[in-house]
C-alpha positions in Angstrom: -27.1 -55.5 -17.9 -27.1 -56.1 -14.2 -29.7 -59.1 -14.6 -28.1 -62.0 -15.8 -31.0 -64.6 -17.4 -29.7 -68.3 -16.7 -33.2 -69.5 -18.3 -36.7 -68.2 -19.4 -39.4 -70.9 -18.8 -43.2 -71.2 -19.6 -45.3 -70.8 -16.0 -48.0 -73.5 -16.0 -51.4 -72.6 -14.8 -54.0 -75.5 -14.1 -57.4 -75.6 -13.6 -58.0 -72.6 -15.7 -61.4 -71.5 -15.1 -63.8 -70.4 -17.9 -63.4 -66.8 -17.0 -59.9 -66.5 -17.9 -59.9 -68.5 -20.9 -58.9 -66.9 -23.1 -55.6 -65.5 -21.2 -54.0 -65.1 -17.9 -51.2 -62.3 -17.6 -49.8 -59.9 -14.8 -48.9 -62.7 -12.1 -47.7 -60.8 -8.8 -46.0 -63.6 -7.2 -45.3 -63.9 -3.1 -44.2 -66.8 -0.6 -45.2 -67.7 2.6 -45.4 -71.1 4.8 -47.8 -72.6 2.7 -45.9 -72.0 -0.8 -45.4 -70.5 -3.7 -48.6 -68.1 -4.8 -50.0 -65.8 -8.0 -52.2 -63.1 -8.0 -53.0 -62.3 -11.3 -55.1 -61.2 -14.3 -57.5 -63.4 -16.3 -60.0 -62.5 -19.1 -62.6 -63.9 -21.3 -63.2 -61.0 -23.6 -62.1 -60.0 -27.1 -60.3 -57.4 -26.2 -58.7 -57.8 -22.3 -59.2 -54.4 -21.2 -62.4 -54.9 -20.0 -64.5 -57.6 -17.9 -61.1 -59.0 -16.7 -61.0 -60.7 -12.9 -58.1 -61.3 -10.8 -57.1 -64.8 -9.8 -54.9 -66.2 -6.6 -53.4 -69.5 -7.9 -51.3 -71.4 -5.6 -48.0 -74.1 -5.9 -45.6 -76.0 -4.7 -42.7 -74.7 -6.8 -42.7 -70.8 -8.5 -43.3 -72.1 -12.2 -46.9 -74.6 -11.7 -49.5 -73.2 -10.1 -53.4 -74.1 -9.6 -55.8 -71.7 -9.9 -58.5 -71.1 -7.1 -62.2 -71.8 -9.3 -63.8 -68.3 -7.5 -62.3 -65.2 -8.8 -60.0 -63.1 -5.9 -62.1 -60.0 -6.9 -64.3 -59.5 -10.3 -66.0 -56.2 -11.9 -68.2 -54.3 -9.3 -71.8 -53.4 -10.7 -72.3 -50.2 -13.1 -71.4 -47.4 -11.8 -68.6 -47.8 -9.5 -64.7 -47.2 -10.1 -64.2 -50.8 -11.6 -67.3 -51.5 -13.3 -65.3 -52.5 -16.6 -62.0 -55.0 -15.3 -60.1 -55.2 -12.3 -56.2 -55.4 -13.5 -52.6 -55.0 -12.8 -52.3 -56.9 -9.7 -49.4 -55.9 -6.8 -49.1 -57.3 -3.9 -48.0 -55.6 -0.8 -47.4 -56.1 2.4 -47.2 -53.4 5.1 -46.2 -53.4 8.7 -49.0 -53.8 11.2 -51.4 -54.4 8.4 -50.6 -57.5 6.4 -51.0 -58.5 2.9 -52.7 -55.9 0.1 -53.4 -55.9 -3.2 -53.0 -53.1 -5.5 -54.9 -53.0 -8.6 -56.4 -50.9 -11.9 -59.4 -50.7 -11.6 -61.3 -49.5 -14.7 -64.4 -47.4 -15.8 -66.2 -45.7 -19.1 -65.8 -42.5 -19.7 -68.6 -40.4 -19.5 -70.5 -40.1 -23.1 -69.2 -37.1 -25.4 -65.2 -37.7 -24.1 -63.6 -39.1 -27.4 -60.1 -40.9 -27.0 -57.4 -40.1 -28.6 -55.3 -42.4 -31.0 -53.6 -43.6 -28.2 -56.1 -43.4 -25.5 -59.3 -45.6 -24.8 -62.3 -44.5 -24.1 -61.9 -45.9 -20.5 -60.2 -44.1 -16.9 -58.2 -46.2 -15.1 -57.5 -45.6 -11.6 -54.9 -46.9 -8.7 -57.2 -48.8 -5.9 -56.5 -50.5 -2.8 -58.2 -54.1 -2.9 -59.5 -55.6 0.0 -56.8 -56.5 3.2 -56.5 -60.4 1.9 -57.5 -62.0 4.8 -56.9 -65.9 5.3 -59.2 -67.8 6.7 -59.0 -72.1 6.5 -57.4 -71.8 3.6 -59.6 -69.9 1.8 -59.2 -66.3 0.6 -62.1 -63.7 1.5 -63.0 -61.1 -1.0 -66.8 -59.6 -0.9 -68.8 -60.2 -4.3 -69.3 -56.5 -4.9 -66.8 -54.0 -3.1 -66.7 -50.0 -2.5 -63.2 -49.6 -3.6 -60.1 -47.7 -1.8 -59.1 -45.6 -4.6 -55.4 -44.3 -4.2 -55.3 -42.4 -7.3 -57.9 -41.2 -9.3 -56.5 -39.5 -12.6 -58.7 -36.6 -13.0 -58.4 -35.3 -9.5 -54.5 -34.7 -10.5 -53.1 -31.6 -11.1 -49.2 -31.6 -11.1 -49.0 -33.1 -14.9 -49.2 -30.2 -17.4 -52.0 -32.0 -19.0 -55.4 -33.8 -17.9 -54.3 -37.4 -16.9 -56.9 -40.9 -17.9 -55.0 -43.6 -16.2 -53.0 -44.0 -13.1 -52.2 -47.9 -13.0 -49.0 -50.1 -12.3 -48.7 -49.6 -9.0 -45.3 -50.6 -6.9 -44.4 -49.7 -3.5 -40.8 -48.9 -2.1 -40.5 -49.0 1.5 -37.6 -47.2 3.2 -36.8 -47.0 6.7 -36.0 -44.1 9.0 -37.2 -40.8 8.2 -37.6 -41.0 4.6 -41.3 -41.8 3.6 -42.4 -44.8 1.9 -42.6 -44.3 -2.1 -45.5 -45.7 -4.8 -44.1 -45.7 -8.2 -46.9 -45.6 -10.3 -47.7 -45.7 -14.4 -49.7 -42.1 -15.7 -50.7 -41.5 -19.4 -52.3 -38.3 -20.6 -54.2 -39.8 -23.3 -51.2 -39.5 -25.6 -48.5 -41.3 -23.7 -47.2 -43.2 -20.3 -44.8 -42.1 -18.1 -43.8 -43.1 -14.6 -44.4 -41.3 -11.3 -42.8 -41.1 -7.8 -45.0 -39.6 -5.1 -44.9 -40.0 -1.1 -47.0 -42.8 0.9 -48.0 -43.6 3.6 -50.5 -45.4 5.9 -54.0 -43.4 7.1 -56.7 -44.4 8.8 -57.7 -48.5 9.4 -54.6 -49.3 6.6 -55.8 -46.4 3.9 -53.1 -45.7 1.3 -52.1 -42.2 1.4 -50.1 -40.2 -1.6 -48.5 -37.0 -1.9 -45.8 -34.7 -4.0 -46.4 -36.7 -7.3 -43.5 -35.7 -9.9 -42.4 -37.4 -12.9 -39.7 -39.8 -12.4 -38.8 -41.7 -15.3 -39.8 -40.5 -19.2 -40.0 -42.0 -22.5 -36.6 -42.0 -24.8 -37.4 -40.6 -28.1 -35.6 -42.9 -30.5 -35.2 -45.8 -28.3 -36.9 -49.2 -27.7 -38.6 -47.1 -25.2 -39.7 -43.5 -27.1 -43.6 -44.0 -26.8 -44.4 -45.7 -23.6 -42.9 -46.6 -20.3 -44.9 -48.1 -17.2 -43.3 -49.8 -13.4 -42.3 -53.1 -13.0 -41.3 -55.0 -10.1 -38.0 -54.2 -7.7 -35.6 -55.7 -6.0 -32.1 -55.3 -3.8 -29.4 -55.0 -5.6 -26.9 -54.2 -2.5 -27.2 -50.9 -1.4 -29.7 -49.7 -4.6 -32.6 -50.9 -5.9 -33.7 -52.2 -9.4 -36.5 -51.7 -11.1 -37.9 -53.8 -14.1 -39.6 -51.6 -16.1 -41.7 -51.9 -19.4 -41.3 -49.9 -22.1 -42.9 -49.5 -25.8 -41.2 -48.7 -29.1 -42.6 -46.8 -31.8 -42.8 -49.9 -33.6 -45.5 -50.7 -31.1 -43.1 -53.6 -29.6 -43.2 -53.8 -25.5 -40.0 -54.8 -24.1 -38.5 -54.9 -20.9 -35.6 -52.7 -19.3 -33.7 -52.2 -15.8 -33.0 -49.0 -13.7 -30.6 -48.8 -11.1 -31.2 -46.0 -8.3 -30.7 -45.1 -4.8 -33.2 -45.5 -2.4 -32.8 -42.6 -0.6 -32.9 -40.2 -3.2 -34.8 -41.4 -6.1 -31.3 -40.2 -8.5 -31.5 -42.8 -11.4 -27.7 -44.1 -11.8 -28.3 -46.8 -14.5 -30.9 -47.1 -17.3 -30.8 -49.7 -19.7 -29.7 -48.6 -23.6 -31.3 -52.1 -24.5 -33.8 -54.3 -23.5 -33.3 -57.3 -21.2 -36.0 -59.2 -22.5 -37.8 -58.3 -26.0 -41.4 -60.5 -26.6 -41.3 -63.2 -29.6 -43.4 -62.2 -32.7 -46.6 -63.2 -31.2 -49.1 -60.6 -32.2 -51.3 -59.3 -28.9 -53.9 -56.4 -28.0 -54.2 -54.0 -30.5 -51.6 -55.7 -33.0 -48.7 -55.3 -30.4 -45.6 -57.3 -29.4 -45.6 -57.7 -25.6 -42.9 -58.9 -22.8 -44.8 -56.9 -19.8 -42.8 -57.5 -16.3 -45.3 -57.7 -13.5 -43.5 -59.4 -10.5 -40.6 -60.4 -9.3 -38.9 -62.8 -5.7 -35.5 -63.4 -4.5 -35.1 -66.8 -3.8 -31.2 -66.8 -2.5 -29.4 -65.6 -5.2 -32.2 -66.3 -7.7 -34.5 -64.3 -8.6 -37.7 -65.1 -10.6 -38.7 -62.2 -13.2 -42.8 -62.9 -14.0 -43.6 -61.6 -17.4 -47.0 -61.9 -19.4 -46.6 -62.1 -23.7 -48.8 -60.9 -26.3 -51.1 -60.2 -23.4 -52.2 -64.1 -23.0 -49.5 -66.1 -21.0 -47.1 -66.1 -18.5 -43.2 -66.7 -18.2 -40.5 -66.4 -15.7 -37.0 -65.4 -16.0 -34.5 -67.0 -13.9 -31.5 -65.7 -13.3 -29.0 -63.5 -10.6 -28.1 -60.2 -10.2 -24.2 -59.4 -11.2 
């Protein structure tokens, strides 16, 4: 284990609006002169999948936050590539272009395409929010929005099977010649695996992708054998870690680390145990969940956000050995 937990505590959210009342989850935390701030995921419905919104919530310290009362971005109207929930907030920040968002956004599928056990009768694809743009301390976001989709999971064809979700977006940036990478979370309607693929900047900021290939599978036999999906990364000298999620065929989400080399992509370390298994607290669809969705290096600390049972947030503190 190359993350060393000193303490995992509750993250406080106030002024919890009535849209995400019944859960908050998927906090993508960042920093800048004014504080500490959340992007994240809140929900009203039964069953969180659908008709969520994402929040910005903003603090003094990276475990209290307030939430801003007007959703970041909500649902566009029928029709359009998010017309069910807007999810899986990450935010980015690019040279020359400032502060993004990326996000899952999420749409029926057409009538006569029946799911799977595993799958929902939904597609999910990778967008591009809005650039964030501050202005008087106020965050800008139109109420309905033609989305910048970066992946849409029908339109790929390097997976031997159709894909329904391309989600979980995380962006490594490298210097030099070596193009950018998105890690990114597919499914086939059976299970989830994670992607690499080339990036890089088009047109007014666009996101482009190219060369999708798989990059990290499923363990059959393992606390990860059903499902695995991107988490946040961080420096760990002259590598990189990634948090990752991953599910058990007990239907138990728990976290994991991977050591690799930016340069290459070659994975050198993958955990044979969780870091960070949820407490029996029974989420969506009768699951256990500890979900990583963010992480920031304060010093030597770093602050691992993780949402459980699909309904609240915590952070890991802790250092990197």
């Amino acid at each position: 284990m190359y993350f060393q937990i000193l303490d995992i505590r509750d993250v406080v959210f106030r002024n919890i609006p009535t849209w995400a009342q019944d859960g908050v989850m998927a906090a993508s935390p960042y920093r800048d002169d004014q504080g500490w701030h959340v992007v994240g995921r809140g929900f009203t419905a039964a069953e969180p999948v659908t008709f969520s919104h994402l929040f910005l919530a903003d603090g003094t310290d990276p475990l209290e936050f307030t939430i801003r009362s007007e959703p970041l971005l909500s649902p566009g109207p029928p029709g359009c590539m998010d017309e069910l929930g807007v999810e899986d907030p990450t935010v980015i920040g690019r040279p020359h272009f400032g502060r993004g968002v990326l996000y899952s956004q999420v749409r029926r599928k057409p009538p006569g395409e029946t799911p799977s056990s595993e799958a929902l009768g939904v597609y999910v694809s990778l967008g591009h929010l809005f650039q964030l743009e501050q202005r008087d301390d106020r965050w800008a976001a139109p109420e309905y929005h033609t989305p910048d989709t970066v992946l849409e999971p029908t339109e790929q064809r390097w997976w031997e099977r159709p894909l329904d979700m391309c989600k979980e977006g995380e962006i490594l940036l490298r210097k030099g010649e070596k193009n950018d990478v998105l890690f990114y979370e597919f499914a086939d309607g059976e299970r989830s695996r994670i992607a690499a693929a080339e990036t890089g900047l088009g047109a007014l900021g666009r996101i482009l992708t190219w060369n999708s290939r798989l990059w990290l599978d499923r363990r059959p036999g393992m606390w990860d054998s059903d499902h695995v999906s991107t988490g946040p990364i961080v420096r760990l000298r002259d590598k990189r870690l990634m948090f990752y999620n991953g599910r058990s065929g007990e239907r138990i989400w728990s976290i994991g680390e991977v050591i690799f080399d930016p340069a290459t992509l070659a994975i050198e370390y993958r955990s044979e145990e969780p870091i960070i298994v949820p407490p029996k607290e029974i989420g969506w669809k009768n699951q256990y969940i500890a979900f990583s969705s963010g992480a920031l290096v304060d010093g030597d600390t770093i602050y691992l956000y993780h949402h459980i049972a699909d309904r609240r947030i915590r952070c890991a503190v802790g250092t990197l050995k």
